[in-house]
N, C-alpha and C positions, 0 to 999 in steps of 0.2 A: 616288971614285965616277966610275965611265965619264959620259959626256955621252952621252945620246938625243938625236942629230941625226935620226935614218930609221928610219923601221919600211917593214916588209916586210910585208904584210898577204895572206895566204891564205888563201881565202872558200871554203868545203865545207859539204856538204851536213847536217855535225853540228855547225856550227858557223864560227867563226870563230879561228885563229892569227894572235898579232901576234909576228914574231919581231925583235929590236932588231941592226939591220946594223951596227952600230957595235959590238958585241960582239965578240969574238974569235972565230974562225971553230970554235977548238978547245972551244968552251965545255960544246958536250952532251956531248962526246966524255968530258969531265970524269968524276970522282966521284961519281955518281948524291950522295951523299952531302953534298953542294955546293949542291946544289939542295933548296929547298920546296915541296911543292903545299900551298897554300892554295885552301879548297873552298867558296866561297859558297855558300848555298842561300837563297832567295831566295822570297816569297810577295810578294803584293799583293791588295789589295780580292775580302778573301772574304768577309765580306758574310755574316756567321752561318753560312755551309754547313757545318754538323757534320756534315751526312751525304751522303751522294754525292747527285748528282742521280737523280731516278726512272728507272727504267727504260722510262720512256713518256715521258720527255722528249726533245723534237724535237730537240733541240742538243746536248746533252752525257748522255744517254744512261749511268746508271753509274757517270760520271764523278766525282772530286775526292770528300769524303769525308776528314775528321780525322784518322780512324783509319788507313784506310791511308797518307795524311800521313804519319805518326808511321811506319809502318811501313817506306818507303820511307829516310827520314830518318836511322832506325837501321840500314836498311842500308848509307845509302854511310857513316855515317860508320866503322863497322866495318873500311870498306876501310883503315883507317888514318893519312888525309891529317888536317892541321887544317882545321877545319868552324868557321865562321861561319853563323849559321843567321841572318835579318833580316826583315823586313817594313816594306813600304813603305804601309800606311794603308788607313782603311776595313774594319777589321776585323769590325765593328758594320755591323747593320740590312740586312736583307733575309728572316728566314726566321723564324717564329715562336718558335724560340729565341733570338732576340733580344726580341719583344715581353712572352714571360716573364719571361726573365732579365736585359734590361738589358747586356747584355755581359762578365756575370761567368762563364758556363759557357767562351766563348772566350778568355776572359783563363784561366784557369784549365787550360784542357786545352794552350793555348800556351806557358804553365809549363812544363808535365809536358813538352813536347815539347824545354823546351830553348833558348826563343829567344834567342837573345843582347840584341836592341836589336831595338827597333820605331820608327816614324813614326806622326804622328798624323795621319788623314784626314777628310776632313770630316763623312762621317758620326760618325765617335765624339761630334760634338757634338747628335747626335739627338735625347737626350733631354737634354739641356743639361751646364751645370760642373758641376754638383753628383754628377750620376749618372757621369758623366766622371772626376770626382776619386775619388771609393768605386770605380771599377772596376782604373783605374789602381795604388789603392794595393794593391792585391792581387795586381799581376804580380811574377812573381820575375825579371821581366827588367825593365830600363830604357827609358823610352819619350822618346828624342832628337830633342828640337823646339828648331833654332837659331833662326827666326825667328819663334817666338809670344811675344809676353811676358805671360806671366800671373802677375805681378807684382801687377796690382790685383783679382786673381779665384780662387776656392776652388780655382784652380789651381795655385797658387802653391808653389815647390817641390817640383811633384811630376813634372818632368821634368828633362831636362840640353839641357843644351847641346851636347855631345859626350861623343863615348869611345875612350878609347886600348886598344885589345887588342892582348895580345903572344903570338903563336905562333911555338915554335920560334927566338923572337931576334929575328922579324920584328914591327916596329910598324903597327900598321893603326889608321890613326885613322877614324872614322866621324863625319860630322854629318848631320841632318834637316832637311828642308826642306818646311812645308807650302803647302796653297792660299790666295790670299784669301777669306777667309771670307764678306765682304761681298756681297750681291747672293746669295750661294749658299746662306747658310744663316740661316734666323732670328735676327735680331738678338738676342732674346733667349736664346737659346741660346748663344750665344758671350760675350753683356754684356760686360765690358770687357777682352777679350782684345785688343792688339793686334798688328797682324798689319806685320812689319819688310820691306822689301825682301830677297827671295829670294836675287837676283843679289848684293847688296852682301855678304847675310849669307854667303853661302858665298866669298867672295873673302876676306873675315876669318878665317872658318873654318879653310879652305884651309889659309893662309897662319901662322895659329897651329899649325896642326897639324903642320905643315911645321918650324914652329921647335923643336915639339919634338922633334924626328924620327922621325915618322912615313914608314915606307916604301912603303906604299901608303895610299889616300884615297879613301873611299869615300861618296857623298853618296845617302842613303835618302831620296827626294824622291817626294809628293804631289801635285809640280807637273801631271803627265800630260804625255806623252810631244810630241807637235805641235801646233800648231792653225794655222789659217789667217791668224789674226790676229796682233796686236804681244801676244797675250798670253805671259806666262813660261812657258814650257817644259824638258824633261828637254835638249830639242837645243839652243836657247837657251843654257840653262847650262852644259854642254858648250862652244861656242862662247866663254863669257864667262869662263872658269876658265882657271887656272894650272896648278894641282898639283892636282886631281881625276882619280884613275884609272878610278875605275868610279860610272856613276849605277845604283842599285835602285829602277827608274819605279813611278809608279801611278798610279789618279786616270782614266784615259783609257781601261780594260780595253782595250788593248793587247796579241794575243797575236805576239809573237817570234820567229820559228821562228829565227831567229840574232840575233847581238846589232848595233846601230847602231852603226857606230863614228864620232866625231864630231874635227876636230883642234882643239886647242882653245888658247890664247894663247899658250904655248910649244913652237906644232908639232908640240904631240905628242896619241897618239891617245887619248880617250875613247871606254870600252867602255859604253855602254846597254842595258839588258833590261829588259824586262817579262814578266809571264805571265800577262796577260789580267785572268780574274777568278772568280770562287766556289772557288777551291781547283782548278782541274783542273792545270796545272800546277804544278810546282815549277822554280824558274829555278836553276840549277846552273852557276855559274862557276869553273872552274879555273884558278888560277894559279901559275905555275911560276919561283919565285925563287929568284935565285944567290947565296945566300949569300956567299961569296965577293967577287963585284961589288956587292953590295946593289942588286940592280937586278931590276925585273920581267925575264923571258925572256920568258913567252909567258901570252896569255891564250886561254882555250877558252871559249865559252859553247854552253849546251845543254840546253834545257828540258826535262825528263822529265814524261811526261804521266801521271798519276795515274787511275786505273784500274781494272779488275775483274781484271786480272793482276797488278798490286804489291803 
């Protein structure tokens, strides 16, 4: 495996390119066939919006909408690349499809869409464990929370810790990272959840995932993206990690328009996204692996805004 001493970083207007100077200079020139796109697609705190926002709405006009979610979704994955589809939390509470259904209509049409792995945000804990555990058990994807232990709560077994997916030869491990719950969300609502250091748990993580070899690392975090204070953050984490390649933010509705890139304890660069919030974005990261080297080439990020044209 080559050593990443330097990246090269190219800031445009669609985005952001890390290309690794340490590579051999003949690399792209290569096999197209050498190389993987791997295609994140990426959601956060949408917050019940099944349906776009009204057309008389001040801000988002149109905007965001499931259905054309789902429609966008199948298109790029059409294009052919391997597709990672993920959510970073707060899927729950904001629109009276949620007051109806408790969050079993969003869990269910996020099935059908295909998610791979979700985060748990703080609202899911809205209407408490109990509504929390019956919605969960009904996703056909897995919802990856490394530091909750809900071990002594109706929560018990019904998430992971991690997950290994393999495209094309390449290993992409994934771990979740939520908020503290405390101060933020009714005690009773969480009852004896508890909530493990962030930082610690993802340096574990990391590090396990890494032993298994995992070629990229991906941490789906609820932390929210800055804050002004000592509190845990998506840049925080970034800065405190080893072997994290990409954080998928939430938590802070944070919208994007390129990704942050963070250098983080082995000098090398972490790529951050967010896409705000209620469904208007989808965060779309591409990444371009050398098979060959086992090594990232290049990452893209580039939000696609969801719409009355998608």
């Amino acid at each position: 495996m080559i050593n990443r001493r330097k990246f090269i970083k190219i800031a445009g207007s669609t985005g952001i390119v890390l290309g690794l100077g340490s590579l051999p200079l003949n690399l792209f020139a290569e096999d197209k066939s050498k190389n993987i796109t791997i295609t994140i697609l990426s959601t956060n705190d949408m917050h019940s919006r099944i349906e776009p926002f009204p057309s008389t709405d001040k801000h988002n006009p149109g905007m965001g909408g499931m259905a054309k979610r789902a429609a966008l979704i199948k298109k790029i994955r059409n294009l052919g690349n391997e597709v990672i589809l993920l959510d970073a939390g707060d899927i729950f509470q904001g629109t009276p499809y949620y007051n109806e259904y408790h969050g079993a209509l969003e869990i269910k049409l996020m099935t059908e869409m295909g998610y791979d792995a979700a985060t748990i945000g703080n609202h899911e804990f809205d209407n408490g464990l109990d509504n929390l555990s019956s919605q969960i058990s009904k996703a056909g994807f897995p919802f990856i929370c490394s530091n909750y232990d809900f071990s002594r709560t109706p929560m018990s077994g019904k998430t992971i810790d991690y997950k290994i997916f393999e495209k094309s030869g390449i290993k992409i491990g994934v771990y979740g990272l939520g908020i503290e719950l405390k101060g933020l969300v009714f005690e009773k609502n969480y009852g004896k959840s508890i909530y493990l250091d962030p930082i610690e748990t993802a340096l574990s993580y990391e590090k396990l995932l890494k032993e298994k070899g995992c070629n990229i690392i991906i941490a789906i975090s609820h932390l929210g993206f800055e804050y002004e204070t000592d509190k845990v953050s998506d840049i925080k984490l970034a800065k405190a990690t080893s072997n994290t390649d990409i954080i998928i933010g939430g938590h802070t509705h944070t919208f994007l328009e390129k990704a942050e890139i963070v250098t983080n304890q082995n000098n090398r660069e972490v790529v951050i996204s967010q896409t705000g919030w209620g469904g208007i974005n989808l965060g779309k990261t591409d990444i371009i692996f050398s098979k060959k080297y086992m090594q990232i080439v290049s990452n893209s990020y580039t939000p696609k805004i969801i719409n009355s044209q998608v």
